[in-house]
Every structure is written in C-alpha cells, then in structure tokens.
C-alpha positions as CSV (number, residue, x, y, z in Angstrom):
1,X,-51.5,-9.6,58.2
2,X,-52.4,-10.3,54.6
3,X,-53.0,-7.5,52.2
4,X,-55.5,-8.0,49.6
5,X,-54.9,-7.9,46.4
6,X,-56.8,-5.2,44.2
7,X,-57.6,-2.8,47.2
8,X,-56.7,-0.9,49.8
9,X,-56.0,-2.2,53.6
10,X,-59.4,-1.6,55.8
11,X,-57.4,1.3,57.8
12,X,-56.5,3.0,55.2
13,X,-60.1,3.2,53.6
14,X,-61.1,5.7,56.2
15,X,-58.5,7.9,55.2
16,X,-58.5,7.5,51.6
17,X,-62.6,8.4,52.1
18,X,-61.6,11.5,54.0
19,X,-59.3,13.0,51.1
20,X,-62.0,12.3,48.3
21,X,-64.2,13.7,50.7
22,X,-61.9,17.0,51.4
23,X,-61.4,17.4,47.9
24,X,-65.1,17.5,46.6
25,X,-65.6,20.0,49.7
26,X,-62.5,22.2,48.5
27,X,-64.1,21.5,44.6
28,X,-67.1,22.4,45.7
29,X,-66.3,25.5,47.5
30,X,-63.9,27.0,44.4
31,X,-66.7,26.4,41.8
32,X,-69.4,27.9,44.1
33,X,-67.3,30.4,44.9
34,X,-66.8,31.5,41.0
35,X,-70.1,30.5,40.6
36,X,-70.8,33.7,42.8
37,X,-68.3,35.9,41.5
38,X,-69.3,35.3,37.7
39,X,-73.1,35.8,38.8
40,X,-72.5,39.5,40.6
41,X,-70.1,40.4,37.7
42,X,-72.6,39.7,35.4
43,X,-75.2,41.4,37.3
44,X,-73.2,44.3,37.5
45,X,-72.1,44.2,33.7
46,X,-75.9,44.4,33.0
47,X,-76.9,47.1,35.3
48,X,-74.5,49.5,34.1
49,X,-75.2,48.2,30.7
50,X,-78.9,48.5,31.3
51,X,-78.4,52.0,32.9
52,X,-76.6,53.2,29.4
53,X,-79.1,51.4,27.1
54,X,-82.2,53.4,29.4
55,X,-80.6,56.7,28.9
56,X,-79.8,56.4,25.3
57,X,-82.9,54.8,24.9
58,X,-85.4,57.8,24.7
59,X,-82.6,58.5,21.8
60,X,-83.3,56.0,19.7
61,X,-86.4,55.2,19.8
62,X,-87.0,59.0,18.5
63,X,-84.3,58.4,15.4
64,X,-86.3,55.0,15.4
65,X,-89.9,56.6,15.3
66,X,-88.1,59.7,12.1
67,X,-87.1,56.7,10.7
68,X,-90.6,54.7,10.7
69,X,-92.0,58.0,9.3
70,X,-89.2,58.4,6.4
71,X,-90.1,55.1,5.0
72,X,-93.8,54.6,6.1
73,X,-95.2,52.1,3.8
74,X,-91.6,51.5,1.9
75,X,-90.7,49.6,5.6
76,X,-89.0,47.3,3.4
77,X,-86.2,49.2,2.5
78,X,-85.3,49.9,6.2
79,X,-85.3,46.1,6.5
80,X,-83.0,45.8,3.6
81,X,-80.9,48.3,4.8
82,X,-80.6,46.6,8.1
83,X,-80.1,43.1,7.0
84,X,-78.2,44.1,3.7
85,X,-76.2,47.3,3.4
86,X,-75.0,47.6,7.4
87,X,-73.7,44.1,7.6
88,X,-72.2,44.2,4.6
89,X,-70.4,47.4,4.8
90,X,-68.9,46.4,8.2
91,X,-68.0,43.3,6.7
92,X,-65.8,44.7,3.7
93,X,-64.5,47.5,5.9
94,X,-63.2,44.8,7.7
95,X,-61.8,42.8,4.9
96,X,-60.4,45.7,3.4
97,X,-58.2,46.1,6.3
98,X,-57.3,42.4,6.5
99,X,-56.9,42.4,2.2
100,X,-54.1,44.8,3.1
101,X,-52.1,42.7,4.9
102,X,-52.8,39.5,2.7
103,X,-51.9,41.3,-0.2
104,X,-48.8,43.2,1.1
105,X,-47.9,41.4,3.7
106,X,-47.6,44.3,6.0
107,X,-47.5,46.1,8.2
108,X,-45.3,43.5,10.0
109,X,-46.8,44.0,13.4
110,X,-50.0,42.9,11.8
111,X,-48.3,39.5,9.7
112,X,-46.4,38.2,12.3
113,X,-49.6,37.1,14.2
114,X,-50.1,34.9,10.8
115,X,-51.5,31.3,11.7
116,X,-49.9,29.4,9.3
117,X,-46.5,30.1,8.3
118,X,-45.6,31.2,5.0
119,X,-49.0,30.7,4.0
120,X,-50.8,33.3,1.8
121,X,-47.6,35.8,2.1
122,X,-49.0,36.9,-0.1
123,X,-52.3,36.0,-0.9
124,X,-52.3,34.3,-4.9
125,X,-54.0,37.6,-6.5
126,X,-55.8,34.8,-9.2
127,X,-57.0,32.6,-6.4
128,X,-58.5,36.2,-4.3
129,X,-60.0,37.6,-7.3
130,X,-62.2,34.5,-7.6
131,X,-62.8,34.4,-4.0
132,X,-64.3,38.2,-3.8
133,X,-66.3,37.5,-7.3
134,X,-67.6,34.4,-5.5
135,X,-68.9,36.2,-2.1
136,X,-70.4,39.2,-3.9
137,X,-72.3,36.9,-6.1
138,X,-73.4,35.1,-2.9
139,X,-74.2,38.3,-0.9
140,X,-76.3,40.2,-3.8
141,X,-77.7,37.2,-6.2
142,X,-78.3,34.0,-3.4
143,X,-78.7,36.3,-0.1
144,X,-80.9,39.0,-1.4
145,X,-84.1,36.9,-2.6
146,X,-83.7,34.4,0.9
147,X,-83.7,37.6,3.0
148,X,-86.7,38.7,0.5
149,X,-88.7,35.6,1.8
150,X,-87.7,35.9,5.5
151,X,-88.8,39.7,5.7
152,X,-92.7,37.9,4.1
153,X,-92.3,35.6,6.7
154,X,-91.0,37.7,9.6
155,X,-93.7,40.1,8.5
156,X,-96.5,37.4,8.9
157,X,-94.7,36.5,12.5
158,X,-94.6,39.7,14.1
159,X,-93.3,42.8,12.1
160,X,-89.9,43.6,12.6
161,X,-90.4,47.4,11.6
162,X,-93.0,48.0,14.7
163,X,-92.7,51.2,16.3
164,X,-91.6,50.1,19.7
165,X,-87.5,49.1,20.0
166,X,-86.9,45.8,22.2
167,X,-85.5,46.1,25.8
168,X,-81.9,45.0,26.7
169,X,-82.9,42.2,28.5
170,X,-85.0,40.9,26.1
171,X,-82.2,41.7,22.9
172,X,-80.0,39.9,25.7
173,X,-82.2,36.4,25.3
174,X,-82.3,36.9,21.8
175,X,-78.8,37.3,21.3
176,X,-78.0,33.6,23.3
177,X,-80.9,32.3,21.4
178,X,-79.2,33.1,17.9
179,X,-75.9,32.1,18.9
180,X,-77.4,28.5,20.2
181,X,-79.0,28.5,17.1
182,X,-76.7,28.8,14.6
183,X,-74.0,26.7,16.9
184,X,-76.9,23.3,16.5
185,X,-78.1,24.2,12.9
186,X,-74.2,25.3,11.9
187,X,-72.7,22.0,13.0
188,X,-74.9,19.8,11.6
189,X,-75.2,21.5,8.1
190,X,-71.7,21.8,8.0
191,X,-71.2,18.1,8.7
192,X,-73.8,17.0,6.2
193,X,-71.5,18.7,3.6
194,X,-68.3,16.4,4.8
195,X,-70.6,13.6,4.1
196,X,-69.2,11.8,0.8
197,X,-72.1,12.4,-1.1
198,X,-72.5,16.1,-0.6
199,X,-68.8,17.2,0.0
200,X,-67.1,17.4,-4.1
201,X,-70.3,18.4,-5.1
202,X,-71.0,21.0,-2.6
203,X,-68.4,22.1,0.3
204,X,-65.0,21.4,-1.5
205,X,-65.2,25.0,-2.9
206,X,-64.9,26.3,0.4
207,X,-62.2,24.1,1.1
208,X,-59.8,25.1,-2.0
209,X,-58.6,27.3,0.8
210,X,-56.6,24.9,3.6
211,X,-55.3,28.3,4.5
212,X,-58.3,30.5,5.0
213,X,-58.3,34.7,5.0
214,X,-61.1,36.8,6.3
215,X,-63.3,36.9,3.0
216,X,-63.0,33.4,1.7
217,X,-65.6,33.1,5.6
218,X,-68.4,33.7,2.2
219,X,-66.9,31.9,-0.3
220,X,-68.8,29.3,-1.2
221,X,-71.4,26.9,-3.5
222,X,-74.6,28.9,-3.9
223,X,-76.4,26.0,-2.2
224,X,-73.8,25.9,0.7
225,X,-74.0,29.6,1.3
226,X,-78.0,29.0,1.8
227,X,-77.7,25.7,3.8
228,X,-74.7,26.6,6.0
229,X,-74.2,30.4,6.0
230,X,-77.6,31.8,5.7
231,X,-80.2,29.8,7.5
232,X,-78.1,29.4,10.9
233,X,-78.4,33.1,11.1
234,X,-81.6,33.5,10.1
235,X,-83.7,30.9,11.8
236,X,-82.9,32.5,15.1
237,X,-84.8,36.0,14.0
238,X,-87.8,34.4,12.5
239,X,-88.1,31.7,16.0
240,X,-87.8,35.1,18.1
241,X,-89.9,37.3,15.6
242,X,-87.0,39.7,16.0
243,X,-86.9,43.7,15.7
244,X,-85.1,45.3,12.8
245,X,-82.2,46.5,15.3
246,X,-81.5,43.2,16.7
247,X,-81.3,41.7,13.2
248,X,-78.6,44.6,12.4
249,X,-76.8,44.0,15.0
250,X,-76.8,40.2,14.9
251,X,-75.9,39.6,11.1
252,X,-73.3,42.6,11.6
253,X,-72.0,40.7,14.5
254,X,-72.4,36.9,12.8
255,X,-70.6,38.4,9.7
256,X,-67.5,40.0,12.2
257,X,-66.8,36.5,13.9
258,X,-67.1,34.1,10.9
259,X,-64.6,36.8,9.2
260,X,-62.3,36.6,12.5
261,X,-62.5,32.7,12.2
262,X,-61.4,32.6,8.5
263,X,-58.8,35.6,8.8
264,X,-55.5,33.6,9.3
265,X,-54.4,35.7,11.9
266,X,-54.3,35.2,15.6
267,X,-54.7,39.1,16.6
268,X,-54.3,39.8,20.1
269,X,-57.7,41.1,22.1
270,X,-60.1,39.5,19.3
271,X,-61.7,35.9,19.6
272,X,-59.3,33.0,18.7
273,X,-59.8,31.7,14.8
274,X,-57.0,28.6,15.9
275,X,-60.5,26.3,15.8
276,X,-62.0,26.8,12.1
277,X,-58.6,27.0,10.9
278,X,-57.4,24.0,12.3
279,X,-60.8,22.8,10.5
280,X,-59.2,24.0,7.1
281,X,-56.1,22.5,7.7
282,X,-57.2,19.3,8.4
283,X,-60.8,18.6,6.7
284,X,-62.4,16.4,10.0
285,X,-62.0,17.8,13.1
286,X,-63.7,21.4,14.8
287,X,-67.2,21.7,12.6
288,X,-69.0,24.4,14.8
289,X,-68.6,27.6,15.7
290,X,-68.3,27.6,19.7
291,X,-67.1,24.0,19.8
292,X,-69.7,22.8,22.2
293,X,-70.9,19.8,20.0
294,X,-67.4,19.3,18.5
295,X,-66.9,17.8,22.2
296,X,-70.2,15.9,22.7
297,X,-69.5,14.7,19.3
298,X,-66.0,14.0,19.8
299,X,-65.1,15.7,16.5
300,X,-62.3,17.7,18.0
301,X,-60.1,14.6,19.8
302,X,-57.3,15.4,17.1
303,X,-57.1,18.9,17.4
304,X,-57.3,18.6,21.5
305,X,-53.6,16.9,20.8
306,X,-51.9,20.1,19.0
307,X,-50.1,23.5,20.0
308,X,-53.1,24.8,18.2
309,X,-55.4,23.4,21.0
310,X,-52.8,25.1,23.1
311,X,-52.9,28.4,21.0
312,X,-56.9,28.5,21.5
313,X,-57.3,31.0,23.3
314,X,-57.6,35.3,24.1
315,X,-54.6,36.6,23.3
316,X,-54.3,39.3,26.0
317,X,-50.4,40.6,25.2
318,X,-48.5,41.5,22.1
319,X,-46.0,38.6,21.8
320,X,-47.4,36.2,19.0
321,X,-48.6,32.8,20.2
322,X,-46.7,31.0,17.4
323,X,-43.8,31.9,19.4
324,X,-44.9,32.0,23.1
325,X,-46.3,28.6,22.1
326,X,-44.5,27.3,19.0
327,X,-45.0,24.5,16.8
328,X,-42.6,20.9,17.8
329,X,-39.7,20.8,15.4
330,X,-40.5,18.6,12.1
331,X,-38.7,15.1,11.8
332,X,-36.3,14.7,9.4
333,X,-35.4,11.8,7.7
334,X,-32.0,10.2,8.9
C-alpha cells in the first residue's frame, strides 16, 4: 500500500481525531474547572469584603456626613484635598523611602533587588535634583488648574461631594472601569509621543532616564504630564461621575503603581516594574500599563524574547530574580 504524501494513512486519521478530540475535552475541563474555582474565590473575596465594607460603612458615612458639614459650601477644598494632598502625600512617603535607597544604596536587602545592575548606585544627585524640581512643578503648577476644571465639570456631571458614599460593588465597577481606561487612553498617548514628530519635542525628557527610579514615574514635559499622565486618570472619574472617596483612592492607587513601575527595583510581594522598565531600556517595546494592547499590537515581541519577560512576574520569596533567573553571559570579542 501506497502512503500519500502530505497526510496521514486513512487508519490512522481516526486515531489522530480521537487525541485532538481528548485533548480539547481534557482543555476544556481544566479551564472550566479554574474557571469555577476563580468565580467562587472571587465570590468569596467579595462577600467577606462586602461584609467588612457594610459594617464599617455606618462609620464612614458619619465622618463623611462631619465632613460635608465642616466644609459646607467650601466642598471644594475637600475635593482638593482628596484629589491633591492625599495622593500626593502617599506618593512622596513612598519615594522618600525609595530616595533612600537610590541615594545610599542601602540597606542592602533592599538594593540587591535592583533591576539594572550598577545602574543608579547611586542615583547622580544633579540628574535627581532636576527630576524632583520637575514633578513638583508638574504636581502644583500643570495638575492643580486641570483638576480645577475637572472638579467644574464633574460638578456639572454629578457632584462628587454628595452626601451619600458609593457601595462596594459599584466602587468595584468603577475601579475596572478606570484601570481599562487609562490602559486604552495610556497606550495610545504614550505611543503618539514615540511618534517622530512628537518624541524630541515632547517625551524624550522622560526618557533621559533609560534607568528609571520611583519619582522620575512624574517627570516629565508639561504637555506630556497633561496628555499621558493626567487625562488617563481622570477621564475614568468624569465617564463614571465618580464620588470624592473613589477619586482618593484611585489617584492614590494610580500614583502607587506608576511609582512601582518606574522604581528600578523588583521587590518581592509588589507588582512586577520588569515591563516599563524594559520600556526605558529599550525605547519601542511595552507602551501600556497592563500590557494587554502591547500584545494585540505586537509591541512587546522583543521583550517576550528576554530573561526580563521571564523575570515578569510576583515575586513571592526573598531570593532576587536577577539571580534565580539571571541575565545570559555577554559575548566577548575573540
């Protein structure tokens, strides 16, 4: 008997068939299966979540209500402090800590999880002091009268300062409404500002640093921080018509990651920064935040092919990831 080129023997189709067949079954039964488990686990999450948010929520809403009745008619100021003084505050408490390390390099335990080796060890004190002069002028002078015209505008939406707080289900939907938000209008802005015509003038500030620390994540062209930094954030709020709280806890939250991103430190328990600094490193690869249009787009191919695509991920022991999972050994020239 003959076998024909290019294909299988008719006998063997059968089986062939059966062991596709088996295999999408057994596919299909593992992802339903985790499919399940994620679904109860989040269901449980959120009831014991829920549960904590209904108890303490009599709580707040009375600080909430002393509050309202502090500042009535100045709600303004509540909305400044929410939007302006919180976020901020967490975010240099942060830095401060991170500065430390930068500056000092120490304590070890901390340096060790560096990203880029020998890299800002320490930090050029000339390069850093232009850096923090940069992102307060960028947090006080830019952000201050943009967050002016989104409190009119939220205002004219649906008042943000209105006596009754949000559920936490509904702050739930608002939160994955913000972070889909900023991930579309974040990755497009941002690769706008690679195009040729916008990048010297505009971006290439940002990118003095190919080896980014936590408060260089606000370091940037006036008209970049408004494009690329602000407006993701924002738009999410002023779509939803957001409460104060939610705001606070979204900007304090937006301003957390984008520092953990820019740190230069893969620290164990905290969200990997591997992606945006491979973005530093390299200039055309990894332009969003969660890197879900990076892979539609096909803008993160290059870094797929690194230990750093191998590094990207929770850190859930001690032992650094530069050495669990090291870099290959450079050629040298023979």
């Amino acid at each position: 008997m003959k076998r024909r080129v290019g294909g299988p023997l008719p006998r063997e189709r059968p089986k062939q068939e059966g062991h596709i067949w088996g295999s999408m079954k057994r596919t299909a039964f593992i992802l339903g299966s985790g499919l399940l488990l994620s679904v109860a686990f989040w269901n449980s999450v959120t009831w014991h979540l829920q549960k904590f948010w209904g108890a303490s929520g009599y709580f707040w809403q009375a600080q909430w209500e002393k509050l309202l009745s502090t500042y009535s008619g100045k709600e303004w100021i509540l909305f400044f402090l929410g939007t302006v003084l919180i976020p901020t505050m967490l975010f240099w408490s942060f830095n401060a800590l991170l500065l430390v390390v930068d500056t000092t390099g120490k304590p070890h335990f901390v340096s060790r999880y560096r990203i880029q080796d020998g890299k800002n060890d320490p930090v050029d004190p000339t390069k850093l002091r232009q850096a923090v002069l940069t992102v307060l002028f960028n947090q006080y002078i830019i952000s201050l009268p943009v967050l002016g015209l989104s409190y009119l505008f939220l205002k004219w939406r649906e008042n943000p300062c209105r006596p009754e707080l949000p559920t936490f289900h509904w702050f739930l939907l608002e939160l994955s409404v913000f972070i889909l938000t900023e991930e579309v209008m974040f990755y497009y802005s941002h690769r706008l500002l690679h195009h040729p015509m916008f990048y010297k003038r505009f971006h290439k500030k940002h990118h003095e640093w190919t080896a980014p620390i936590g408060v260089v994540s606000l370091y940037a062209h006036p008209i970049e921080h408004v494009v690329s930094n602000l407006l993701p954030a924002m738009v999410g709020p002023m779509v939803m018509g957001s409460h104060l709280p939610s705001i606070t806890v979204w900007f304090s939250l937006a301003l957390i990651t984008t520092t953990i991103s820019h740190c230069g430190y893969h620290l164990p328990f905290l969200p990997s920064p591997e992606f945006h600094d491979y973005h530093h490193l390299k200039f055309n690869q990894c332009f969003g935040v969660l890197g879900v249009l990076d892979h539609l787009h096909g803008t993160d191919t290059t870094f797929k092919q690194t230990k750093a695509y191998e590094r990207h991920v929770l850190l859930l022991n001690l032992t650094p990831l530069s050495e669990s999972i090291p870099d290959p050994p450079k050629k040298t020239e023979t």
